[in-house]
C-alpha positions in Angstrom: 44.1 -54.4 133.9 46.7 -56.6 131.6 45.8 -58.9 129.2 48.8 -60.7 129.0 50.1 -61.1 132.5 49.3 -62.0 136.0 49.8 -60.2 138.9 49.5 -61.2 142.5 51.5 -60.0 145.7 51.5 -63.2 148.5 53.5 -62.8 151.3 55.8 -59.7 150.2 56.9 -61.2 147.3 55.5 -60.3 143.9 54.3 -63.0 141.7 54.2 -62.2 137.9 53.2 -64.4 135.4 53.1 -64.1 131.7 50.1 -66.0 130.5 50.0 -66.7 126.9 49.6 -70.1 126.5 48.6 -71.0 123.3 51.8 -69.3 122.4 53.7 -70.6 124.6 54.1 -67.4 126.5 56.0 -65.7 123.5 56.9 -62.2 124.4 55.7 -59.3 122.0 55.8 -55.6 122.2 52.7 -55.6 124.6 53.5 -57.9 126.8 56.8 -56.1 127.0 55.0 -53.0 127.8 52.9 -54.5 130.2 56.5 -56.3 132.3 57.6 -52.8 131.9 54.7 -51.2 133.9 54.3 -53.8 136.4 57.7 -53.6 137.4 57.8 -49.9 137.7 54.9 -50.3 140.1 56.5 -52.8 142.0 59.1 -50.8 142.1 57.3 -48.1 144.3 55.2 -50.8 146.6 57.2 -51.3 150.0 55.0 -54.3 151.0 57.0 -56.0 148.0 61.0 -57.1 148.7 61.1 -60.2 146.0 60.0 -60.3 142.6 59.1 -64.0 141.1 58.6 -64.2 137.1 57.3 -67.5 135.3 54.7 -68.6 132.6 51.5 -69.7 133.1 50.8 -73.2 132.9 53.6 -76.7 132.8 54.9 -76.2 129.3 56.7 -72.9 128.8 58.4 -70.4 130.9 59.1 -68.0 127.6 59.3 -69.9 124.2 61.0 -67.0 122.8 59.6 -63.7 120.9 56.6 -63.8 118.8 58.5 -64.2 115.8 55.6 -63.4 113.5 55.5 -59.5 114.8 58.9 -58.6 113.4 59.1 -61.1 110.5 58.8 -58.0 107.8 61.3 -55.5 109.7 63.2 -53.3 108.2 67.3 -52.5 109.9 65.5 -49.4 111.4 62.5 -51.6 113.1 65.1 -54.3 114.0 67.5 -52.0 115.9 63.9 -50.0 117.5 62.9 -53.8 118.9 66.1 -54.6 120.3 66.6 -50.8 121.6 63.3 -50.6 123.3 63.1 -54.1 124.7 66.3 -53.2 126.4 65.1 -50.6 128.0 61.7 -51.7 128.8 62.4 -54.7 130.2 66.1 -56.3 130.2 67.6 -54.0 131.3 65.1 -53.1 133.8 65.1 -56.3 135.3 68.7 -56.3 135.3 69.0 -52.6 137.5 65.7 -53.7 139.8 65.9 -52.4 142.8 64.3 -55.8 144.2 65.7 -59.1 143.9 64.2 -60.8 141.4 64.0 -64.7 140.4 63.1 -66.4 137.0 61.3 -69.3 137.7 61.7 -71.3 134.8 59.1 -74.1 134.5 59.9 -75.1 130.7 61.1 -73.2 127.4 62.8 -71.0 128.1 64.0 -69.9 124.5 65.1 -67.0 122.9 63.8 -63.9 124.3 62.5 -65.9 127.2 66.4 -67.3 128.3 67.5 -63.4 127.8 64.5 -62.6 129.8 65.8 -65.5 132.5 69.5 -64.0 132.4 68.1 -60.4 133.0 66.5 -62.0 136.6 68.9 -61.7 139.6 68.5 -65.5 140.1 67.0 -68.2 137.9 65.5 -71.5 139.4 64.4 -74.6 136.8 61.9 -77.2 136.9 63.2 -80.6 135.7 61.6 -80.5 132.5 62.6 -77.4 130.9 64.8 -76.5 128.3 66.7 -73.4 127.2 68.8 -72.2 124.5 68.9 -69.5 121.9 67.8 -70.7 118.4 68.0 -67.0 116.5 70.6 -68.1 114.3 68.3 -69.9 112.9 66.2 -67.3 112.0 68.9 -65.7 110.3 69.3 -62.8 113.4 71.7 -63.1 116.5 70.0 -62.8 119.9 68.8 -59.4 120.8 67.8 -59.1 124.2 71.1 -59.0 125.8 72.1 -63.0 125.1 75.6 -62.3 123.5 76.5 -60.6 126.3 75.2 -62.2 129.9 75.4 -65.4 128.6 79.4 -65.8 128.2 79.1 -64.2 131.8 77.1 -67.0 133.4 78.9 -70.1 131.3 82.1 -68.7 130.4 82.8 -67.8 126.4 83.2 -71.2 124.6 79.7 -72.5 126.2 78.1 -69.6 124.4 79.7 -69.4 121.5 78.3 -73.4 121.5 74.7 -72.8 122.6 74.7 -69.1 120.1 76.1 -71.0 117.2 74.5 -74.3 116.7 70.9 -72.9 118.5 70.8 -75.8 120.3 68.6 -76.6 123.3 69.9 -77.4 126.8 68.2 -79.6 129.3 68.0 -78.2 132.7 70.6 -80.5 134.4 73.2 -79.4 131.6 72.2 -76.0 132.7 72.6 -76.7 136.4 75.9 -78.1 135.5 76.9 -75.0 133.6 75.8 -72.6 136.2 73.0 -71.0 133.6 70.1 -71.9 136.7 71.3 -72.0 140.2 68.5 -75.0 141.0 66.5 -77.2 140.2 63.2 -79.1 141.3 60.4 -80.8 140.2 57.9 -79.2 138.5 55.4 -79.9 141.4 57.6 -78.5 143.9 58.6 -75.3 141.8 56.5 -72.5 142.9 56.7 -73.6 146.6 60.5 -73.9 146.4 60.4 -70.2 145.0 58.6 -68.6 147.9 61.4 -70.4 150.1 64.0 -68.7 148.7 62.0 -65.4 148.4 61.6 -65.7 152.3 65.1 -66.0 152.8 66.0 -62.5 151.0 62.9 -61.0 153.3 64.5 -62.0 156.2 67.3 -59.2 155.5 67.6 -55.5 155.0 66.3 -54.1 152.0 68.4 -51.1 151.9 71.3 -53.7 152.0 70.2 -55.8 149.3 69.4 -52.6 147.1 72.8 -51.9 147.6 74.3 -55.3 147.2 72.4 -55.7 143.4 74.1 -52.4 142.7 77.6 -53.2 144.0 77.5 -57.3 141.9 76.1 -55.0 138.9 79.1 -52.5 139.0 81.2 -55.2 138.3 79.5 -56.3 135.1 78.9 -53.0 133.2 78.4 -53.8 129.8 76.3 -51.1 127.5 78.7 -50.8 124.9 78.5 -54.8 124.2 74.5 -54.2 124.6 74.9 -51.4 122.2 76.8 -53.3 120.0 74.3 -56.3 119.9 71.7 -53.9 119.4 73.2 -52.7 115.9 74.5 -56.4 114.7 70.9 -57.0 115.3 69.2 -54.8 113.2 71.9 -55.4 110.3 70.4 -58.7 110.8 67.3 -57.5 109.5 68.8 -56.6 105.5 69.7 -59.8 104.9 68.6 -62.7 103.1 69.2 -64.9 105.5 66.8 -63.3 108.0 64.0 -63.5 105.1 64.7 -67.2 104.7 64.6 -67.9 108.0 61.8 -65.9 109.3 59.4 -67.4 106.6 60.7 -71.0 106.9 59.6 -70.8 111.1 56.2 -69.0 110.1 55.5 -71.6 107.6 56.7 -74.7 109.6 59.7 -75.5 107.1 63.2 -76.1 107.7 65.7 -73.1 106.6 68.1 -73.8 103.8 70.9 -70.9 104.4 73.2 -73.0 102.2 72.2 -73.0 98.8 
């Protein structure tokens, strides 16, 4: 039915898995779509009360978006992406009407960190590593990042990890409070279900209720909406062509000179 994810329910809990590998599970406009209907029919199935998202294999959670499917966007395109992936997906996850845990089990970069954020929870594996390197494509993150980040690490951190695109290790973000956990990579999946289990022990209407009330206190579409248009403006410049081709061509950017 998908070609880019996984589906599997095991136990109540929903396991979905994006599963491009030899790209290091980078998120583009179909996989988007297919999140987008998987979760609305998630949404409708009762036997479901958790939602677990990861990547397939050891080496990625979400390396980020697949950079070479907007490389030659126009400001209109740019702001459609940002716009519709919002929708879609972020902000989808986000509202769920089920819990819902990011399982990180290695990059988790770019869109796939924003994709993390969106997630209810977010559990690491030792070995991964997440940060948000669009500046160095010349665009600012677009799924949301400028705007749940600061809330789960506080302003300066973000303004660090936005800025200089630099990669955190999972510890760092344990210590920052980006993940809530962290485990071997082995033990992962299993410690996953464990905390799933937990949630299922308790009402659903009640939890439902509880996402909505922690959400209320964090409303923040006119900062989304303002990403959204920063984003696209992104898209005009010559930065953005500089960077763009320098990543697709495996060269290092020169914004400088």
């Amino acid at each position: 039915m998908y070609e880019n994810i996984l589906f599997e329910k095991v136990d109540k809990i929903g396991w979905i898995t994006i599963n491009r590998p030899s790209f290091l599970n980078a998120l583009n406009k179909q996989t988007i779509s297919e999140l987008n209907h998987v979760l609305g029919t998630i949404s409708l199935d009762e036997e479901i009360g958790v939602v677990c998202i990861t990547g397939f294999g050891d080496k990625a959670f979400v390396a980020g978006a697949d950079i070479k499917e907007f490389a030659d966007y126009s400001i209109s395109q740019g702001g459609e992406l940002a716009s519709s992936g919002q929708e879609k997906l972020f902000n989808l996850l986000e509202n769920f009407n089920k819990p819902t845990i990011a399982v990180i089990n290695g990059f988790a970069l770019g869109g796939g960190l924003e994709l993390a954020m969106a997630c209810h929870i977010r559990i690491a594996s030792s070995n991964a590593l997440m940060g948000l390197p669009e500046v160095s494509l010349g665009v600012i993150p677009g799924y949301g990042g400028t705007q749940r980040l600061p809330i789960l690490i506080g302003r300066g951190r973000a303004n660090q990890l936005i800025f200089t695109g630099e990669m955190i290790s999972a510890e760092q973000a344990l210590q920052w409070g980006l993940v809530n956990t962290v485990f071997e990579q082995e033990s992962l999946k299993n410690e996953a279900s464990t905390l799933a289990k937990k949630i299922l022990k308790n009402s659903p209407n009640a939890i439902t209720s509880a996402i909505n009330a922690v959400n209320a206190g964090f409303q923040m579409q006119q900062g989304l909406n303002k990403e959204i248009e920063i984003f696209a403006r992104c898209f005009g410049t010559r930065d953005f062509q500089i960077g763009t081709q320098a990543f697709l061509t495996k060269q290092k950017a020169n914004f400088r000179d």
